[in-house]
PDB file with one MODEL, atoms N, CA, C and O in Angstrom:
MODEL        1
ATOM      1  N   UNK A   1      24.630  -3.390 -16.755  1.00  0.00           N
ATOM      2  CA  UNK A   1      23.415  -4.160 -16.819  1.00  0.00           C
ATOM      3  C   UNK A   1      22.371  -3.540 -15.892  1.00  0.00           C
ATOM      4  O   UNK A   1      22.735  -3.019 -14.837  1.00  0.00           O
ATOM      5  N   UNK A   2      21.117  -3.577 -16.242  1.00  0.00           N
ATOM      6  CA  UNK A   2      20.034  -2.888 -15.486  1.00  0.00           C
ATOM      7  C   UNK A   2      19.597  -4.183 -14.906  1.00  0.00           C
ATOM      8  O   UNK A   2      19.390  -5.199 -15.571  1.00  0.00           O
ATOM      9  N   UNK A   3      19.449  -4.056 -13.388  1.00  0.00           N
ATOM     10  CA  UNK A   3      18.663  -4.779 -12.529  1.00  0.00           C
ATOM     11  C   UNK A   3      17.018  -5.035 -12.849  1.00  0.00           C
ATOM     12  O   UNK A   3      16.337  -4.047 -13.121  1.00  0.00           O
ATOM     13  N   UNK A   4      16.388  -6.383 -12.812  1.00  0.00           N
ATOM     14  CA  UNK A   4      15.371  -6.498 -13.011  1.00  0.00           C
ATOM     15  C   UNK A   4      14.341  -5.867 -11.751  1.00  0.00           C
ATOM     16  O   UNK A   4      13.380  -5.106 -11.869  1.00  0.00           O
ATOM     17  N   UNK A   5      14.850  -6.405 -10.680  1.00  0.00           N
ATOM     18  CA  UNK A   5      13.966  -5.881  -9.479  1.00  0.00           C
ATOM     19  C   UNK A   5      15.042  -5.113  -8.490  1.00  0.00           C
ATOM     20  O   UNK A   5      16.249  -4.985  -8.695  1.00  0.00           O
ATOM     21  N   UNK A   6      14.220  -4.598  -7.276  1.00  0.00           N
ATOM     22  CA  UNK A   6      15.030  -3.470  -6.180  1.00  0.00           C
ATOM     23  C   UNK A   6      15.307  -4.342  -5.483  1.00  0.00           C
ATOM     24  O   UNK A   6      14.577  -5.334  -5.487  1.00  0.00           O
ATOM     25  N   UNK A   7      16.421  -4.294  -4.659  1.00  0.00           N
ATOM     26  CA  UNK A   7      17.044  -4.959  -3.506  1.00  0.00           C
ATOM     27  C   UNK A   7      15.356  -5.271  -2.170  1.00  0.00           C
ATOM     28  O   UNK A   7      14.977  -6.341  -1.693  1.00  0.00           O
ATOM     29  N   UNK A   8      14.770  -3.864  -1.972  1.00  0.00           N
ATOM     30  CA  UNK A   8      13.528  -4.172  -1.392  1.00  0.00           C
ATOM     31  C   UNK A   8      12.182  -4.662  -1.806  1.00  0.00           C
ATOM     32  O   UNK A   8      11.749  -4.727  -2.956  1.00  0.00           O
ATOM     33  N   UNK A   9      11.543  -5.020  -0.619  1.00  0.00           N
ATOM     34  CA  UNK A   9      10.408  -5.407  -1.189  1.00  0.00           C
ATOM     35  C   UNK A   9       9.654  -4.880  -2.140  1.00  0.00           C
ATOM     36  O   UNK A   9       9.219  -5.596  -3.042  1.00  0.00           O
ATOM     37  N   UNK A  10       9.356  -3.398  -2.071  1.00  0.00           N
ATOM     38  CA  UNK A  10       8.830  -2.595  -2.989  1.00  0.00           C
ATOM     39  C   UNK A  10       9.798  -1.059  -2.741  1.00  0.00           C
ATOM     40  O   UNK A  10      10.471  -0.764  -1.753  1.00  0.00           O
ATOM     41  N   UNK A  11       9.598  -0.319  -3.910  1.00  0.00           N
ATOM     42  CA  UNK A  11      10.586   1.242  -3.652  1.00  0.00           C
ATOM     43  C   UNK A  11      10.231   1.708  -2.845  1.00  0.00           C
ATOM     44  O   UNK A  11       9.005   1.820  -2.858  1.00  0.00           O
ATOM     45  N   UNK A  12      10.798   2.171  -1.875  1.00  0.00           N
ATOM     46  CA  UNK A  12       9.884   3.089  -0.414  1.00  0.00           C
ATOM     47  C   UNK A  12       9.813   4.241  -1.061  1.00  0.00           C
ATOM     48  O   UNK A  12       8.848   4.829  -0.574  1.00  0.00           O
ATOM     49  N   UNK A  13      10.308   4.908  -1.910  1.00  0.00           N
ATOM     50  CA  UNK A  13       9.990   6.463  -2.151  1.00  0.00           C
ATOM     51  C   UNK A  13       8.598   5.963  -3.221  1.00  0.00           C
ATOM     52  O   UNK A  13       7.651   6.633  -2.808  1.00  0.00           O
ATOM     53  N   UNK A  14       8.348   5.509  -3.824  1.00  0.00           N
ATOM     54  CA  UNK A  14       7.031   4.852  -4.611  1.00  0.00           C
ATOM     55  C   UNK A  14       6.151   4.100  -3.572  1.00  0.00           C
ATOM     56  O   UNK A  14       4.966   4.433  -3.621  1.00  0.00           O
ATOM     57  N   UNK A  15       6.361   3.479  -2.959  1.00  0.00           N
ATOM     58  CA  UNK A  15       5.349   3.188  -1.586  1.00  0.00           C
ATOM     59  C   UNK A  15       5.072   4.264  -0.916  1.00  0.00           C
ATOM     60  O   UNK A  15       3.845   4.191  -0.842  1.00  0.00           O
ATOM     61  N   UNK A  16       5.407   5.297  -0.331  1.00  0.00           N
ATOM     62  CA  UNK A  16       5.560   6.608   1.052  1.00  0.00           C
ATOM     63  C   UNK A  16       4.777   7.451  -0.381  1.00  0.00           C
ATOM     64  O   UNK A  16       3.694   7.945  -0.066  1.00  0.00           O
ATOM     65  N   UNK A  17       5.050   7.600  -1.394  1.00  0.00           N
ATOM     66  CA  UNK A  17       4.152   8.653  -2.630  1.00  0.00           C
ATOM     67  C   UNK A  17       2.767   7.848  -2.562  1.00  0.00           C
ATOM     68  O   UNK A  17       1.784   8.513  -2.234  1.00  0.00           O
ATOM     69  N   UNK A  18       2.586   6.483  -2.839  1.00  0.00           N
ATOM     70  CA  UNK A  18       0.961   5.696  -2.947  1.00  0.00           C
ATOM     71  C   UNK A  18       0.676   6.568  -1.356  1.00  0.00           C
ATOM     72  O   UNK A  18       0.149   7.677  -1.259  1.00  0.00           O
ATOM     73  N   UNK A  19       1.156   5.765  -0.280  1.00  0.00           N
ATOM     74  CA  UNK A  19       0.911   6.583   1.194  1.00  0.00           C
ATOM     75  C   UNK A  19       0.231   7.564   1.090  1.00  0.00           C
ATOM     76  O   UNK A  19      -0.880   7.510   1.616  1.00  0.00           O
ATOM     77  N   UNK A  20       0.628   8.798   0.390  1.00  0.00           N
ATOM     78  CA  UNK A  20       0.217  10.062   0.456  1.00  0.00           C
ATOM     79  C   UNK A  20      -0.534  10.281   0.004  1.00  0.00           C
ATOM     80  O   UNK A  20      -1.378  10.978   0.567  1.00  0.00           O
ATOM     81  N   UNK A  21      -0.764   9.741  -1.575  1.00  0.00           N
ATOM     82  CA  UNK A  21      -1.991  10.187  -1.863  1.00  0.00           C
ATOM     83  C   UNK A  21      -3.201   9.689  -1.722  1.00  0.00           C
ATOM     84  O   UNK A  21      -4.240  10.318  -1.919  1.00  0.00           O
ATOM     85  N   UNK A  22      -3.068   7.924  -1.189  1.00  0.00           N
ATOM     86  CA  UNK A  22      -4.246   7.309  -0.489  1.00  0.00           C
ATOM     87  C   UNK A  22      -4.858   8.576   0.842  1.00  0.00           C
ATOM     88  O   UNK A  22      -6.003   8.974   1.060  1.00  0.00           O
ATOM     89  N   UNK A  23      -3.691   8.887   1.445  1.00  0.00           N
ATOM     90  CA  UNK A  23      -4.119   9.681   2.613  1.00  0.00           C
ATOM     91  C   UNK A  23      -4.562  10.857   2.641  1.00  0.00           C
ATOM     92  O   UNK A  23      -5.105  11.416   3.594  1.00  0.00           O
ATOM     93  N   UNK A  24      -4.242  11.480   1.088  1.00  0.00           N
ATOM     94  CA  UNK A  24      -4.825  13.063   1.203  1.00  0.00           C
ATOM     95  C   UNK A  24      -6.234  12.727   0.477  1.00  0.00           C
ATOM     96  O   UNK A  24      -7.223  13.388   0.792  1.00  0.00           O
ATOM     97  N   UNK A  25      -6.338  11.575  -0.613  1.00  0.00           N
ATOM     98  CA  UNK A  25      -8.085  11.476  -1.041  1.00  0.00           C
ATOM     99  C   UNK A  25      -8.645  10.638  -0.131  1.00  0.00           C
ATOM    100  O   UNK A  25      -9.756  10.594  -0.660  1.00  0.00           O
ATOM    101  N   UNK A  26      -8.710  10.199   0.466  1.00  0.00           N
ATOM    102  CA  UNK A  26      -9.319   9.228   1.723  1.00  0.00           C
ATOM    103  C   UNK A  26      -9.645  10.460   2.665  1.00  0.00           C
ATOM    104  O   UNK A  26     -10.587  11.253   2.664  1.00  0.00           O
ATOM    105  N   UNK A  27      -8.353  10.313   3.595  1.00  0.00           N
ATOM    106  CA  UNK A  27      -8.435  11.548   4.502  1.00  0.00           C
ATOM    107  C   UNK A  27      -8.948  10.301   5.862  1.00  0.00           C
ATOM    108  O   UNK A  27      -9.544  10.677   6.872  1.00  0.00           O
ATOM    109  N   UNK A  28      -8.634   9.085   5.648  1.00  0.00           N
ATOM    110  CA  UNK A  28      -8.759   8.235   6.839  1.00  0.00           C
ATOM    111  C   UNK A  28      -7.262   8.213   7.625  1.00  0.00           C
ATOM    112  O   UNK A  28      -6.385   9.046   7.396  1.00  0.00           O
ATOM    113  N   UNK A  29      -7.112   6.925   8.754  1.00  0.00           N
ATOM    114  CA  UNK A  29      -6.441   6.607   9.279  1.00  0.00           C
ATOM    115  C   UNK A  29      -5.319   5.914   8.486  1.00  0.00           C
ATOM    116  O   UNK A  29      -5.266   5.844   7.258  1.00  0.00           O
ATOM    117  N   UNK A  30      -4.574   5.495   9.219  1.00  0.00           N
ATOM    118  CA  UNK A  30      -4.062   4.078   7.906  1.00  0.00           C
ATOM    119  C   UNK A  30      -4.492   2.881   8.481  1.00  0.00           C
ATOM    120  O   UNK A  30      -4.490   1.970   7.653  1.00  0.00           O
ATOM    121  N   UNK A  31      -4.951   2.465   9.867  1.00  0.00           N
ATOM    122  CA  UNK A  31      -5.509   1.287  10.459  1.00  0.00           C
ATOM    123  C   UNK A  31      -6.783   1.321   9.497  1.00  0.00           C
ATOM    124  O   UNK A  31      -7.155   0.365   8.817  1.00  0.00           O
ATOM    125  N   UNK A  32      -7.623   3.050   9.570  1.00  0.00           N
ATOM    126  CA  UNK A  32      -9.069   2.675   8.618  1.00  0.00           C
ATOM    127  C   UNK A  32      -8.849   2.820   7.147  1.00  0.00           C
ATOM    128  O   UNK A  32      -9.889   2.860   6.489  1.00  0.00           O
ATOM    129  N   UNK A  33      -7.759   2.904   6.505  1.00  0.00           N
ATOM    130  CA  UNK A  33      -7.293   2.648   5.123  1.00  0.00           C
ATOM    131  C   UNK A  33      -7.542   0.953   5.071  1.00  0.00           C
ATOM    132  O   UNK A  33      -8.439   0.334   4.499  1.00  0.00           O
ATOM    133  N   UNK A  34      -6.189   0.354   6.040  1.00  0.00           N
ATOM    134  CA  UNK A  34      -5.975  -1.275   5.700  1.00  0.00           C
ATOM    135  C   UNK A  34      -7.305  -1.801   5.735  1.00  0.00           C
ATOM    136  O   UNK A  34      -7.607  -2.669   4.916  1.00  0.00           O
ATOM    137  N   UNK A  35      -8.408  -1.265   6.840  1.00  0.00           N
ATOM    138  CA  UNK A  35      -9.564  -2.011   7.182  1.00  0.00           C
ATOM    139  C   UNK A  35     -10.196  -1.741   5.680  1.00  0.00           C
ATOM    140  O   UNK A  35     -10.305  -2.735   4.962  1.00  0.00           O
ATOM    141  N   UNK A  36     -10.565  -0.629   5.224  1.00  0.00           N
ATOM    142  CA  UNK A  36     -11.443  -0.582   4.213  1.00  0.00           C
ATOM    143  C   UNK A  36     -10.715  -1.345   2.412  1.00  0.00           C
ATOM    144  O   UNK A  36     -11.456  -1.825   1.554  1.00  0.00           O
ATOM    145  N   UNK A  37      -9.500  -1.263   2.308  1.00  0.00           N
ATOM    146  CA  UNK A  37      -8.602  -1.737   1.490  1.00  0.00           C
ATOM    147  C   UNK A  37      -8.426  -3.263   1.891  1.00  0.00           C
ATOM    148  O   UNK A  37      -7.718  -3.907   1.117  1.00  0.00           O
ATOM    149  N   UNK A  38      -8.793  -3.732   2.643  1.00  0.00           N
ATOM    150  CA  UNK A  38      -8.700  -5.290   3.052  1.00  0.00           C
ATOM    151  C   UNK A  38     -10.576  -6.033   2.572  1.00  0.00           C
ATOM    152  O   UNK A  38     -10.804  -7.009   1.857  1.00  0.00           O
ATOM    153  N   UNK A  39     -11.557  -5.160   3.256  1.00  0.00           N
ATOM    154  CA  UNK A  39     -12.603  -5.801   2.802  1.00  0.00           C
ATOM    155  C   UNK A  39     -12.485  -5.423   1.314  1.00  0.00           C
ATOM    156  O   UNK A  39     -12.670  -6.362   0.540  1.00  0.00           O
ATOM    157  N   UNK A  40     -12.255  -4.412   0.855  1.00  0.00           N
ATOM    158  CA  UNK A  40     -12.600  -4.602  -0.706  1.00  0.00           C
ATOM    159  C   UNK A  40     -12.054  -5.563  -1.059  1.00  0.00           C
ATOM    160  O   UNK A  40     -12.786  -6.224  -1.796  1.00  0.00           O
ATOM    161  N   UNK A  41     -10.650  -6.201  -0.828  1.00  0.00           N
ATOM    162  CA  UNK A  41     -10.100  -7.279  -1.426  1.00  0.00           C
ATOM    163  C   UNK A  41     -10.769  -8.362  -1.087  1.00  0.00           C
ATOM    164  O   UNK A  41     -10.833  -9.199  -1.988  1.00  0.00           O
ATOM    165  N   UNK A  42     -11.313  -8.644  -0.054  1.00  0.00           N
ATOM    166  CA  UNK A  42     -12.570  -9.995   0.806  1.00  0.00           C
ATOM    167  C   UNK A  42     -13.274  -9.918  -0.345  1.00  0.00           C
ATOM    168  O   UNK A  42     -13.165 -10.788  -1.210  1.00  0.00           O
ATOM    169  N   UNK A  43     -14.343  -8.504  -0.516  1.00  0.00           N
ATOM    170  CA  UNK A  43     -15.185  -8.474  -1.722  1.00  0.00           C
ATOM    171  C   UNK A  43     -15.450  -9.424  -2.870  1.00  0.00           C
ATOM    172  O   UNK A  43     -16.331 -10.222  -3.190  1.00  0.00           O
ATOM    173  N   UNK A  44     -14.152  -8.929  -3.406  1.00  0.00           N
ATOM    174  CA  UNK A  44     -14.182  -9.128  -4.806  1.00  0.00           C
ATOM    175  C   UNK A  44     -14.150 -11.041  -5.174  1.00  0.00           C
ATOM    176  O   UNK A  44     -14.768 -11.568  -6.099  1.00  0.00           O
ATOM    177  N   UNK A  45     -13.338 -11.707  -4.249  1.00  0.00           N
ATOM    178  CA  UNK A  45     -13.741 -13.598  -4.466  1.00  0.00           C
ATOM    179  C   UNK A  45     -15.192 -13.954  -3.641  1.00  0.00           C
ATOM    180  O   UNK A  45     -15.646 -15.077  -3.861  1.00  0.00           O
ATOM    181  N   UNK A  46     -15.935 -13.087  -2.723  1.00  0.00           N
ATOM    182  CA  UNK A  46     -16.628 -13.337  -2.003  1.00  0.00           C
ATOM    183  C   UNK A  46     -17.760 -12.838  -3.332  1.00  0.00           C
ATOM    184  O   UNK A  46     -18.574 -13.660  -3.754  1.00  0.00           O
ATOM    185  N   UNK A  47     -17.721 -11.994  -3.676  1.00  0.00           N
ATOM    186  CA  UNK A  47     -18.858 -11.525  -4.812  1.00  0.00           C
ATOM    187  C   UNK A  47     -18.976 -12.565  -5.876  1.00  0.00           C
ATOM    188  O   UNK A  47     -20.066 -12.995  -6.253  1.00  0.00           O
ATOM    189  N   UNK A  48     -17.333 -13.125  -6.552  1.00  0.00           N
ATOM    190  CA  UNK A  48     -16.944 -14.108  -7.310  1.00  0.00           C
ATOM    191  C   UNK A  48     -17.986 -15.430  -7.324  1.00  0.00           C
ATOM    192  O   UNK A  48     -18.834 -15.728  -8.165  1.00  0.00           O
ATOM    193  N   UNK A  49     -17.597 -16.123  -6.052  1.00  0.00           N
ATOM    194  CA  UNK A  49     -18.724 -16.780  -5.517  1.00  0.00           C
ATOM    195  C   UNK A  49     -20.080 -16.794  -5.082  1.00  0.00           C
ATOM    196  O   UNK A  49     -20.774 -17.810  -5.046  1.00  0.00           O
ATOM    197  N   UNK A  50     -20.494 -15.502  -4.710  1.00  0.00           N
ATOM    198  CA  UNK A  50     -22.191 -15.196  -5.136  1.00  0.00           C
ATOM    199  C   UNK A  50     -22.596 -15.566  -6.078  1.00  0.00           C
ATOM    200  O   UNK A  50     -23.330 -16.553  -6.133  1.00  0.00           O
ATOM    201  N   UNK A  51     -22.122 -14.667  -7.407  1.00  0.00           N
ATOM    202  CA  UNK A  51     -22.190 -14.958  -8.798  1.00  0.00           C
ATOM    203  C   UNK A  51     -22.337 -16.320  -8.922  1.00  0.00           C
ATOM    204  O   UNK A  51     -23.487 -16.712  -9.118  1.00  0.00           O
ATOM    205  N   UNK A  52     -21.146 -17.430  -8.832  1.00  0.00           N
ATOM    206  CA  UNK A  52     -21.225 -18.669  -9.450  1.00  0.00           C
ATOM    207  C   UNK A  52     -22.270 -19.061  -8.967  1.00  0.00           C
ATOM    208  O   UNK A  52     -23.217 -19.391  -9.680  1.00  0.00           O
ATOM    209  N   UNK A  53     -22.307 -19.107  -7.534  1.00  0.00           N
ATOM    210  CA  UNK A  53     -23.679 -19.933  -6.701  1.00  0.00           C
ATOM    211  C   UNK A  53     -24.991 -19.787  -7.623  1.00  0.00           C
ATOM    212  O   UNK A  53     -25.636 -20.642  -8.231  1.00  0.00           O
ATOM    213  N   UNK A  54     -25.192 -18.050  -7.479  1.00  0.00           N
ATOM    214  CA  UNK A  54     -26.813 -18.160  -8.470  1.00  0.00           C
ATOM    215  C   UNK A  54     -26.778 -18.153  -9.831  1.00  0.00           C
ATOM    216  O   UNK A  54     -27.844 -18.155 -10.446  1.00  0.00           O
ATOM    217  N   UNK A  55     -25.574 -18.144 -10.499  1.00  0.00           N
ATOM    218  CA  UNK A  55     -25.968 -18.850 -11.503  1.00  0.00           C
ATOM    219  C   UNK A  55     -25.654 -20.247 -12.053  1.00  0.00           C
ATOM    220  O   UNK A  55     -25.799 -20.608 -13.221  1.00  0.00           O
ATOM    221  N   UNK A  56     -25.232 -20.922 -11.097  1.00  0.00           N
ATOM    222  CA  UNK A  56     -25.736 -22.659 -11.351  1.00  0.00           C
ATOM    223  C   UNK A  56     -27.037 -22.769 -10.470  1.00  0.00           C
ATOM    224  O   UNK A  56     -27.651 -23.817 -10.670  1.00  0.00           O
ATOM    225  N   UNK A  57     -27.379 -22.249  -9.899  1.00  0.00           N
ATOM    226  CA  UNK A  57     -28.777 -22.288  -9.435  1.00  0.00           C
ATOM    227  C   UNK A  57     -29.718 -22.219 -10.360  1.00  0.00           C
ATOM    228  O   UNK A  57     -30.591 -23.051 -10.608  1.00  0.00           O
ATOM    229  N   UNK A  58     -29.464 -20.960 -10.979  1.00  0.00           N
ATOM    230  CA  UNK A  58     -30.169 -20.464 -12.416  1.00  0.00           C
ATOM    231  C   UNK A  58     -29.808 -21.185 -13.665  1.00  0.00           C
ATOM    232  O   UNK A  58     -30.463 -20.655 -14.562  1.00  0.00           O
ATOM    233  N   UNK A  59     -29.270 -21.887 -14.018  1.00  0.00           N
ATOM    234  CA  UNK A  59     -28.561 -23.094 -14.998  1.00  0.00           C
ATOM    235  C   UNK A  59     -29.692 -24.097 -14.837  1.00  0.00           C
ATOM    236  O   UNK A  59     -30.517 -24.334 -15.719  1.00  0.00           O
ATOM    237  N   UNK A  60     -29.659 -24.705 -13.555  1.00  0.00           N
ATOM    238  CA  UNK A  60     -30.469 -25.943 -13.160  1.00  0.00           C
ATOM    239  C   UNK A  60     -31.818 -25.857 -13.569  1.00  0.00           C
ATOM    240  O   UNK A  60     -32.598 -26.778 -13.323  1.00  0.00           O
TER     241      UNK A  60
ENDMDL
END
């Protein structure tokens, strides 16, 4: 029988490969990876909510 998921959280040899190649096209830290990979994620519900705001503003 094939296992649905890995014993770990995620594959470390597939995590440590993302690692690498975030780090060779970036060419940041990994503290200034998480920082810049954390606001984009802030972004994207924070933009979410811009949006709704002006346009029930613009509705009214």
């Amino acid at each position: 029988m094939i296992p649905l998921h890995h014993e770990a959280p995620g594959d470390p040899t597939l995590l440590r490969w993302v690692a690498d190649r975030l780090d060779h096209l970036i060419g940041l830290e990994a503290s200034a990876m998480v920082l810049v990979i954390g606001l984009i994620l802030l972004a994207i519900p924070v933009g979410i909510l811009v949006a709704f705001v002006l346009n029930r503003r613009h509705a009214e």
